[in-house]
C-alpha positions as CSV (number, residue, x, y, z in Angstrom):
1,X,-26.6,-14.5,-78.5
2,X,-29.6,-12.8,-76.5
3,X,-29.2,-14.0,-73.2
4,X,-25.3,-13.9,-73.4
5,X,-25.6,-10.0,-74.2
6,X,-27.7,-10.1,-71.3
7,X,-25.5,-11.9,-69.1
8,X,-22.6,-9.3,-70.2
9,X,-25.1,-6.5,-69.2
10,X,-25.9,-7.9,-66.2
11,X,-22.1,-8.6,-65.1
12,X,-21.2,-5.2,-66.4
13,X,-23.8,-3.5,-64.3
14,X,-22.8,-5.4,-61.0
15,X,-19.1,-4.4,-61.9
16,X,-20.2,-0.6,-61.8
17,X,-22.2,-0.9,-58.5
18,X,-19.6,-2.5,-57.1
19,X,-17.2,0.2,-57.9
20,X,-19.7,3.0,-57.0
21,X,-19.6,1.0,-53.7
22,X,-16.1,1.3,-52.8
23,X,-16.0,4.7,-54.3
24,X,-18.8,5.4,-52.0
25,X,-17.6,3.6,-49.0
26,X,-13.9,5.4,-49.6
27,X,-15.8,8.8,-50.3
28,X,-18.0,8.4,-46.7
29,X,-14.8,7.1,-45.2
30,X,-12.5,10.4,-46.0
31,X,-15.3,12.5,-45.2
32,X,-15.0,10.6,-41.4
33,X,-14.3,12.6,-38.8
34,X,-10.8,12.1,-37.4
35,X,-9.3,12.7,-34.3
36,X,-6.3,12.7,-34.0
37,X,-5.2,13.9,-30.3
38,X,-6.1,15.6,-27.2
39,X,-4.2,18.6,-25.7
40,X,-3.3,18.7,-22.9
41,X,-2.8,15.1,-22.1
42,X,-3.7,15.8,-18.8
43,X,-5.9,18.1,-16.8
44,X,-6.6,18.7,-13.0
45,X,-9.8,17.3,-11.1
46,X,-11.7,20.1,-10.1
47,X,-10.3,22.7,-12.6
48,X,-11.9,24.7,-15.9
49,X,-9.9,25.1,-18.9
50,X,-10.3,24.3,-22.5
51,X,-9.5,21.2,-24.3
52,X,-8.6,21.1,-27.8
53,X,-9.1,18.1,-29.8
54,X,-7.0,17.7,-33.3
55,X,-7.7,15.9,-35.9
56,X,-10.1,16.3,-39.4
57,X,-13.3,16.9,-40.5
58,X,-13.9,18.1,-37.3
59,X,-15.7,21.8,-38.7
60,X,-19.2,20.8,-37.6
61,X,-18.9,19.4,-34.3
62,X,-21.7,19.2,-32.1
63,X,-20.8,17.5,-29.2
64,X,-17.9,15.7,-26.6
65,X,-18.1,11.9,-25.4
66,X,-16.8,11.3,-22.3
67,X,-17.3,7.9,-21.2
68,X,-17.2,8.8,-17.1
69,X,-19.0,11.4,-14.9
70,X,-17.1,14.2,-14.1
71,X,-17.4,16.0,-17.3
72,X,-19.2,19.3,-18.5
73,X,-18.9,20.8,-21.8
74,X,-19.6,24.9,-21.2
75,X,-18.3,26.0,-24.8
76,X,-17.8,24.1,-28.0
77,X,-15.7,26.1,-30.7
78,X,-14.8,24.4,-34.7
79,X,-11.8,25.7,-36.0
80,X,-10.9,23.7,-38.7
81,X,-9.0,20.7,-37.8
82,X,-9.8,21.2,-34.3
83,X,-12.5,21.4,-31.9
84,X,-11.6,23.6,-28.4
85,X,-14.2,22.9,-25.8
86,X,-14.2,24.8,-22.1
87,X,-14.4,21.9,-20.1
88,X,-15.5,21.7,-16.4
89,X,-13.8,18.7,-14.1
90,X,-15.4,18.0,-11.2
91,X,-13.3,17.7,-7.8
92,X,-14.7,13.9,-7.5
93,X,-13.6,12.9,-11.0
94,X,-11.7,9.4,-11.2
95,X,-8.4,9.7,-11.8
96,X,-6.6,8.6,-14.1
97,X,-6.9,7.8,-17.8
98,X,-10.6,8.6,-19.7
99,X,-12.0,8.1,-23.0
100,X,-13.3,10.9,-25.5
101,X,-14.7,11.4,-29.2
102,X,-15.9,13.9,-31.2
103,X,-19.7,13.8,-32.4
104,X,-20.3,15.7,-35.4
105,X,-23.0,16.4,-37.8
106,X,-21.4,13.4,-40.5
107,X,-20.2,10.7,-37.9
108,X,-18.2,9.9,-34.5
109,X,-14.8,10.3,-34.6
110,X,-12.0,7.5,-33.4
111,X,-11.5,7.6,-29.7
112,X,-8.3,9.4,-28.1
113,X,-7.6,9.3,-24.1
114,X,-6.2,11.8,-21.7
115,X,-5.6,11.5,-17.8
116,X,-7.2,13.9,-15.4
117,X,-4.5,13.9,-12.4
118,X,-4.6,15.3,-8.7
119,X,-2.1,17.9,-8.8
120,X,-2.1,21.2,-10.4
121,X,0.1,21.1,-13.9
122,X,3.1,23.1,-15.0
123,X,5.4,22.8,-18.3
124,X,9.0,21.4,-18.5
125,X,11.2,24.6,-19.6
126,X,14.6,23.8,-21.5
127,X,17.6,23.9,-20.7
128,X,17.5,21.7,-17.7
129,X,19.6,18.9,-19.2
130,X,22.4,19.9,-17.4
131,X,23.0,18.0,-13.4
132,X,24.1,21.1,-12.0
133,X,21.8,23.5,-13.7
134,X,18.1,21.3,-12.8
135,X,14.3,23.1,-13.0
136,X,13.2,23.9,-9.7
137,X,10.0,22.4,-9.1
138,X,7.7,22.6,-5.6
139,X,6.4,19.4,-4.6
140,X,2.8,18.8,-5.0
141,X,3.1,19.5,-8.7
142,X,2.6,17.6,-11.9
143,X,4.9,18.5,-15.1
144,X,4.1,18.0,-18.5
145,X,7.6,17.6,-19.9
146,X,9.0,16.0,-23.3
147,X,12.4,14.0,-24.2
148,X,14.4,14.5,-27.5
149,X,17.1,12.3,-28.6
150,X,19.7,12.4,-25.7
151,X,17.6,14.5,-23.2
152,X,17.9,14.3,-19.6
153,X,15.7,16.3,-17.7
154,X,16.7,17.3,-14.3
155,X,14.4,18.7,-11.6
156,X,15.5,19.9,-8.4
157,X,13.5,20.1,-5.0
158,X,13.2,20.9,-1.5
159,X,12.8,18.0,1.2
160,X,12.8,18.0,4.8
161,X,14.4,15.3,6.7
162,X,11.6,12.2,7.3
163,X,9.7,13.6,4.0
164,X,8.2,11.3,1.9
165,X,8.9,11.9,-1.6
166,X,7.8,10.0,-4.4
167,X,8.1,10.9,-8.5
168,X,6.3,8.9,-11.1
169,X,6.5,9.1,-15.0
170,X,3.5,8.3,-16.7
171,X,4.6,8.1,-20.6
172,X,4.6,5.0,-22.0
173,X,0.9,4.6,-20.6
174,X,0.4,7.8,-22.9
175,X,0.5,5.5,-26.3
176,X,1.7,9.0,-28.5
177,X,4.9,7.0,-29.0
178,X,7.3,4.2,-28.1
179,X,9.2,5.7,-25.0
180,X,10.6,3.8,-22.1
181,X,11.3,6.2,-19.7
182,X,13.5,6.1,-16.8
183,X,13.1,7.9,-13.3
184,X,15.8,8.6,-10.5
185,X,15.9,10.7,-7.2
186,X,19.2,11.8,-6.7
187,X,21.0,13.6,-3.8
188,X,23.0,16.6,-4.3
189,X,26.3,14.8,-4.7
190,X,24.3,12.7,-7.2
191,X,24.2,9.8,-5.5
192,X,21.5,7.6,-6.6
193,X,18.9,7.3,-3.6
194,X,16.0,5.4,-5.8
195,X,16.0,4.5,-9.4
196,X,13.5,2.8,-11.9
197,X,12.7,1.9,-15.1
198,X,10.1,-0.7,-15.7
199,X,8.0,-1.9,-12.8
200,X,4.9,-4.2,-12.3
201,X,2.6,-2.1,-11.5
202,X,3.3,0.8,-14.0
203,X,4.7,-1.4,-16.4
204,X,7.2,-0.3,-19.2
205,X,6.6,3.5,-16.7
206,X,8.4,4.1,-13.5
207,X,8.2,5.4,-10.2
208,X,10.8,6.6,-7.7
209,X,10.6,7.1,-3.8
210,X,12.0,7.7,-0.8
211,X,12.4,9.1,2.8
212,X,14.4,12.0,2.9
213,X,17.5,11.5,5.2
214,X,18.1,15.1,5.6
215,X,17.4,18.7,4.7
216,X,18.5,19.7,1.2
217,X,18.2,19.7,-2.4
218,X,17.0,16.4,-4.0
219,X,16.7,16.1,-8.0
220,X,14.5,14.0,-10.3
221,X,16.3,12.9,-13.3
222,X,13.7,11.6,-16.5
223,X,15.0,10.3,-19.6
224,X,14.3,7.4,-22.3
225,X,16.0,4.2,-20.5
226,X,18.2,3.8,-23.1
227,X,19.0,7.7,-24.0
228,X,17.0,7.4,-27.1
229,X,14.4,9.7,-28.3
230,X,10.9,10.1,-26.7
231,X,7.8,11.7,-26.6
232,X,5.2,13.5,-24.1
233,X,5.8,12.6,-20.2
234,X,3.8,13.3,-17.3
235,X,5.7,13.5,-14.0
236,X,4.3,13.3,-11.3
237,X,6.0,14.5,-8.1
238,X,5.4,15.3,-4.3
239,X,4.8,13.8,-0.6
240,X,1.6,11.1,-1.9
241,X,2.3,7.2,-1.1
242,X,3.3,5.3,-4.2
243,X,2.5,1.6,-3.1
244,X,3.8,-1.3,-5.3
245,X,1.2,-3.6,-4.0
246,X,-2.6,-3.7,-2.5
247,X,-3.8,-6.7,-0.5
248,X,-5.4,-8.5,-0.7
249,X,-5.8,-7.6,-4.5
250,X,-9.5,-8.0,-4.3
251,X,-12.8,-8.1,-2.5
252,X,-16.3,-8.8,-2.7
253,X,-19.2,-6.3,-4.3
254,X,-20.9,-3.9,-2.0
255,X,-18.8,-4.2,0.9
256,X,-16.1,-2.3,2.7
257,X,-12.4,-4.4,2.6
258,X,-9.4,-3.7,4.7
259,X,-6.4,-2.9,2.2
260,X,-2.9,-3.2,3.0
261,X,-0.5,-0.9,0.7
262,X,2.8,-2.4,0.1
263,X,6.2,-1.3,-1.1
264,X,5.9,2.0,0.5
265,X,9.4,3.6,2.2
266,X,7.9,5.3,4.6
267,X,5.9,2.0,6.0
268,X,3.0,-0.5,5.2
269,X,-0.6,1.7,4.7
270,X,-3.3,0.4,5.7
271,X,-7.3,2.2,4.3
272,X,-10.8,0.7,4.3
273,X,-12.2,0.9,1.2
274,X,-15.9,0.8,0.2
275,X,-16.2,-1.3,-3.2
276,X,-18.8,-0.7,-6.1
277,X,-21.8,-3.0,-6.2
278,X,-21.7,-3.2,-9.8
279,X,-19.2,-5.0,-11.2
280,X,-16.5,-1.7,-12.9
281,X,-14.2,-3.1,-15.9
282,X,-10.8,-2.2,-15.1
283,X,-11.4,-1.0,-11.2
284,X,-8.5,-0.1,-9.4
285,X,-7.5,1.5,-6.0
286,X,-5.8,4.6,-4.6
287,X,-4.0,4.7,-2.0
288,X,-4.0,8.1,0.2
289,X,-3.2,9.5,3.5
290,X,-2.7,13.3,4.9
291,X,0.4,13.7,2.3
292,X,-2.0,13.2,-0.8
293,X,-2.8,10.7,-3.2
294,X,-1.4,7.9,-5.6
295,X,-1.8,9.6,-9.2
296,X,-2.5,5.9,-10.5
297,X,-4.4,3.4,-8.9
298,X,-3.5,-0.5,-8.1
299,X,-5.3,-2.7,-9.4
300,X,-8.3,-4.6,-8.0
301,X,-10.4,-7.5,-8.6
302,X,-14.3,-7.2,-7.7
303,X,-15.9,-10.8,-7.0
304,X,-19.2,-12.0,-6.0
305,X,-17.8,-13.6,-2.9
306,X,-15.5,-12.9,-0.1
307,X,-11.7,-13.5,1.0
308,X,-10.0,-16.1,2.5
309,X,-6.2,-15.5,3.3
310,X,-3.1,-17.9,3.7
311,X,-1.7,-18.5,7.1
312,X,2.1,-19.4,7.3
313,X,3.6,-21.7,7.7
314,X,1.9,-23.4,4.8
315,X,4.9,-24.2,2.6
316,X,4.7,-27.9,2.9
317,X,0.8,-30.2,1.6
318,X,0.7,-31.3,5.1
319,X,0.7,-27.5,6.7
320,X,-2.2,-26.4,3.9
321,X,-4.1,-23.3,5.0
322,X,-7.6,-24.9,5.4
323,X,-10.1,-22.4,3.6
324,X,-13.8,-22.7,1.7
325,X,-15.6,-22.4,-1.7
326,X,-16.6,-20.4,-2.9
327,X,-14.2,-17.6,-1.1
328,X,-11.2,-16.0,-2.8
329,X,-8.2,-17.7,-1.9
330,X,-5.4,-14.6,-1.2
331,X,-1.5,-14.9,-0.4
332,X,1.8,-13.1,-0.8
333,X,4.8,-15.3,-2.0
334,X,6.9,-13.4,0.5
335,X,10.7,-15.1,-0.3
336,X,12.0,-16.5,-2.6
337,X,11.3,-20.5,-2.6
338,X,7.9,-19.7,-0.8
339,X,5.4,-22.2,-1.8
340,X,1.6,-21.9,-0.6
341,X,-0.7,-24.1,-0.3
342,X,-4.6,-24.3,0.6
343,X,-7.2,-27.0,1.6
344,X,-10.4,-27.2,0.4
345,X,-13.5,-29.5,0.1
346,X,-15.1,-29.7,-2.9
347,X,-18.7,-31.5,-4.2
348,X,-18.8,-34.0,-7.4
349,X,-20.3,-33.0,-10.5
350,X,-19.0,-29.1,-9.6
351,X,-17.2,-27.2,-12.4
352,X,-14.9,-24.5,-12.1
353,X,-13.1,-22.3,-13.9
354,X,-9.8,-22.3,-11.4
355,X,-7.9,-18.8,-11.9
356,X,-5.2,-17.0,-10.2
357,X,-4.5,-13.2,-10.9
358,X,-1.2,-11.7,-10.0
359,X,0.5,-10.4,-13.2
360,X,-2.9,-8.9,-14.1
361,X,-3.6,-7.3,-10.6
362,X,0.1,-6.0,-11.6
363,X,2.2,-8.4,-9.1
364,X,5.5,-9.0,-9.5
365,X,4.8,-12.7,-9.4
366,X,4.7,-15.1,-12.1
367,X,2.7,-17.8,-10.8
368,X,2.3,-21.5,-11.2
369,X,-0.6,-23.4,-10.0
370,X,-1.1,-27.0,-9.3
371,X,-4.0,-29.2,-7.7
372,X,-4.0,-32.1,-5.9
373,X,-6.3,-34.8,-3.9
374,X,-5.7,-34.6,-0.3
375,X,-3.5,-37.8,-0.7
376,X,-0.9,-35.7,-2.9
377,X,-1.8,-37.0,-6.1
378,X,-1.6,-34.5,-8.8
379,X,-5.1,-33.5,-10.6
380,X,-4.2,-30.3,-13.0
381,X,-1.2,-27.4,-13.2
382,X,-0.6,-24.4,-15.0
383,X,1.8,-21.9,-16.0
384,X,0.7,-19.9,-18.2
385,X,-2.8,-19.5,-19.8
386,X,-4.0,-16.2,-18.9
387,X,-0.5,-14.2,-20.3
388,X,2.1,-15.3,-17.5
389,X,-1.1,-16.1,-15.3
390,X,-2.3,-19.5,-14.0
391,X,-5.5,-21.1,-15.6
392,X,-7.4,-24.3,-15.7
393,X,-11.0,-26.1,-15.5
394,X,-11.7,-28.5,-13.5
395,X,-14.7,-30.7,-13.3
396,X,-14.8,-31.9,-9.4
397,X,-14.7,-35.7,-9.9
398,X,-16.1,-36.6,-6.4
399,X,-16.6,-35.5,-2.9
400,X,-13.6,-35.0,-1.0
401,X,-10.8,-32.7,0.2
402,X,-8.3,-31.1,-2.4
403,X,-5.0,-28.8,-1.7
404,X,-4.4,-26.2,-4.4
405,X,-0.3,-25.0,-4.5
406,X,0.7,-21.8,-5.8
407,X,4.4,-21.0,-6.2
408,X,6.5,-18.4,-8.6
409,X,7.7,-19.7,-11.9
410,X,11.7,-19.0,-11.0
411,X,11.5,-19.4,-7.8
412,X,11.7,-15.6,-6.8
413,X,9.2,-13.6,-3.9
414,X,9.3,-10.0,-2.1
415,X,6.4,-8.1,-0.1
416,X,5.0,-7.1,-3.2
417,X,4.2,-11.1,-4.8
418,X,0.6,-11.0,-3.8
419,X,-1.8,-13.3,-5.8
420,X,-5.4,-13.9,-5.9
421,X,-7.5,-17.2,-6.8
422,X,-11.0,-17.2,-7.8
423,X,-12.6,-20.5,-8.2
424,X,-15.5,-19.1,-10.9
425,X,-18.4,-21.3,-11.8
426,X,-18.9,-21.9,-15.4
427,X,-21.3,-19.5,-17.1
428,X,-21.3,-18.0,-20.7
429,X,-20.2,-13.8,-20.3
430,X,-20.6,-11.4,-22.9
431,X,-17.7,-8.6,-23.5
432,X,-18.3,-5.1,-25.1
433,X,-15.4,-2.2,-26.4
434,X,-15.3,0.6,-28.7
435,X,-13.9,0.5,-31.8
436,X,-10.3,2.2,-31.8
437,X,-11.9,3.2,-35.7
438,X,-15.7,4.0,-36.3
C-alpha cells in the first residue's frame, strides 16, 4: 500500500509540474512582445521620419532590428501598444522590401516588413472614384492609397508626347490582406492604352506602361481585379523603366555582367552591372536610366561560374548550341513552338544536380527539360520539380557528348521567356530563416 501511495504522489506531483509548465509557458507566451504592423508601409531612401510599430507588450522597448544597412534609430519612444522610432534611411538603402522587430526588455517581437521606395510618398484622398473627377498626381511620386469594397481609384496626369510612363501597384506583395489589384493607364476618352492584373514578375501585383502618343491628360485606374474589397496599395508612378525581363537572368560572383532589360515600351535597356562576391539570398536587379529607377528589382541568380548563351537557330538536336561545363547555360524561348537545345561534353563518374530557373527568376516560361546522348537517345526529363521549374540528377554514366532540350510546357514564348540552367555539383547546403513567431 506504501509504494502505491507513493506512486500516486509521485504521478500527482508530475501532473502539477506539468500544469505549472503550460501555465508557465502560456503566462511567458502572453507576456511576448507582439507586433503587429508597421506604419507607414513604406518610406523614402534617403529621408528622416518616424516609424511606428503596433502591436503589444511593446512598453519597454529598447531597440529596432533591421536586417539591412541603411538604417539609424535617432529616437525610440513606448507608448503603450506602440513603439515610434525617428528613423534615418540612407540615400544608398536597397530598395525594396526589409525586415524589422522589436527588442524589448522581456523578448523579441514577431517580424513585420515594410518597403523603402525611390520616390517621395503622398496619400490617396477620396473621392476620386469617379472617371471624370480623378486625383491629380505629378509623376515621380509614390501614393499610399487604399480600396474598399467597389473602389476604383482614379489618378490623372500630365505626359508629353514620347514620355515614358510606367504605374506599378505593389499590394499583394504587402501580405496585410488578400487583394488582387488591378492597374490601367487610360487616355482621356478612356480608352485603355495598357492594362494589368497579374504578371510574372510582380506576381498576383501589376504594372502598366507606355509611351505617350501625345500631349494630354493620362489616368491610372487601381482597383481589386474583381471589384471586391482590398487593403493598403502602394502605387508607384512616373517616367522609370519597368522591364518584364533581365538577361541573362544570372551571372557569376564578383564580376561585372552585361544585362539586357526586356518588355520595356520605350525599347530594350541595356546596364552593366557589378555583382556581389558573396553569395545574397533573394538578389535581384534594378533597372535604371536618366528617367529614374525600377521601384522593384528583377530577379537574379548569382553562381560560381560564368554564362554561356544559345545561338539560333538551335531548334532542331542536330543545330545544338555547342557550350561547356561548368558554365550557365542561358536562352529566351522567343515564339511560341521554340525549342532550344545545347551540346555538351560531360566526364563519367560526374554528378550533377541539373536545374533550370525561369518561373523562379520570375519568367513567363514554364519550362520542360529533357537530356539526351548525342545519338538522340533520351537519358532524363522534367516538368515540374522545383514548383513549375525543371529538375533532375544525373550521374554522368560515361565520357561522351550530351544535348540538353529546353522547351515551354504549352507550347507558348515572347521576349520575356528567358531561362537559366545551372548544372550544380552535388554538395550538402545548410538553409537559415527567422521565425515568423519567436
Amino acid at each position: 500500500m506504501k509504494k502505491l501511495a507513493l506512486v500516486r504522489v509521485a504521478l500527482w506531483t508530475k501532473a502539477v509540474l506539468f500544469f505549472f509548465g503550460i501555465l508557465s509557458a502560456v503566462s511567458l507566451f502572453a507576456s511576448s512582445p507582439r507586433l503587429g504592423g508597421i506604419s507607414p508601409r513604406g518610406v523614402q531612401r534617403g529621408a528622416e521620419l518616424v516609424m511606428t510599430f503596433g502591436g503589444s507588450n511593446l512598453a519597454d522597448a529598447q531597440e529596432i532590428f533591421f536586417y539591412d544597412q541603411g538604417f539609424e534609430v535617432t529616437k525610440l519612444e513606448a507608448e503603450g501598444g506602440a513603439v515610434k522610432a525617428t528613423v534615418k534611411i540612407a540615400a544608398d538603402c536597397r530598395l525594396g522590401e526589409h525586415v524589422a522587430q522589436v527588442r524589448t526588455a522581456s523578448g523579441i517581437s514577431d517580424f513585420r516588413t515594410f518597403w523603402v521606395e525611390h520616390l517621395p510618398v503622398m496619400e490617396e484622398k477620396e473621392p476620386n472614384s469617379d472617371f471624370s473627377e480623378p486625383q491629380s498626381i505629378e509623376l515621380g511620386v509614390v501614393v499610399g492609397g487604399n480600396i474598399g469594397g467597389e473602389d476604383v481609384d482614379y489618378f490623372v496626369i500630365d505626359g508629353k508626347k514620347g514620355q515614358r510612363i510606367s504605374a506599378e501597384v505593389v499590394a499583394m506583395r504587402l501580405s496585410s490582406a488578400m487583394f488582387d489589384p488591378y492597374v490601367a493607364i487610360l487616355d482621356s476618352n478612356r480608352f485603355e492604352l495598357s492594362a494589368n492584373d497579374d504578371t510574372a514578375l510582380a506576381l498576383q501585383d501589376g504594372f502598366a506602361a507606355i509611351v505617350a502618343p501625345e500631349d494630354g491628360r493620362y489616368i491610372i485606374e487601381v482597383r481589386e481585379s474583381a471589384y471586391g474589397g482590398g487593403n493598403q496599395y502602394r502605387l508607384h508612378v512616373g517616367t522609370f523603366p519597368r522591364p518584364t525581363a533581365a538577361f541573362p537572368p544570372g551571372g557569376k560572383l564578383g564580376e561585372e555582367t552585361e544585362v539586357r532589360f526586356l518588355g520595356l515600351p520605350s525599347g530594350e535597356l541595356i546596364q552593366k552591372i557589378p555583382l556581389p562576391n558573396e553569395f545574397v539570398a533573394e538578389f535581384g536587379v534594378f533597372a535604371s536610366d536618366e528617367a529614374g529607377i525600377a521601384p522593384t528589382p528583377n530577379a537574379f541568380r548569382l553562381f560560381e561560374h560564368g554564362n554561356a548563351f544559345e545561338a539560333e537557330p538551335n531548334n532542331e538536336l542536330a543545330q545544338a548550341t555547342a557550350v561547356e561545363l561548368p558554365l550557365a547555360f542561358n536562352g529566351i524561348i522567343e515564339t511560341k513552338g521554340d525549342i532550344d537545345y545545347f551540346k555538351f561534353t560531360a566526364k563519367k563518374g560526374q554528378a550533377f544536380e541539373v536545374e533550370c530557373f525561369a518561373r523562379r527568376v520570375r519568367s513567363a516560361l514554364d519550362p520542360v527539360m529533357n537530356l539526351y546522348h548525342a545519338d538522340g537517345k533520351e537519358i532524363a526529363g522534367n516538368d515540374d520539380s522545383r514548383g513549375p521549374d525543371s529538375y533532375f540528377r544525373w550521374g554522368v554514366p560515361e565520357d561522351g557528348e550530351y544535348v540538353l532540350r529546353i522547351t515551354d510546357h504549352l507550347g507558348n514564348g515572347g521576349v520575356d521567356f528567358v531561362y537559366r540552367i545551372e548544372f550544380q555539383t552535388i554538395k550538402p547546403s545548410l538553409t537559415l530563416g527567422i521565425p515568423r513567431v519567436e
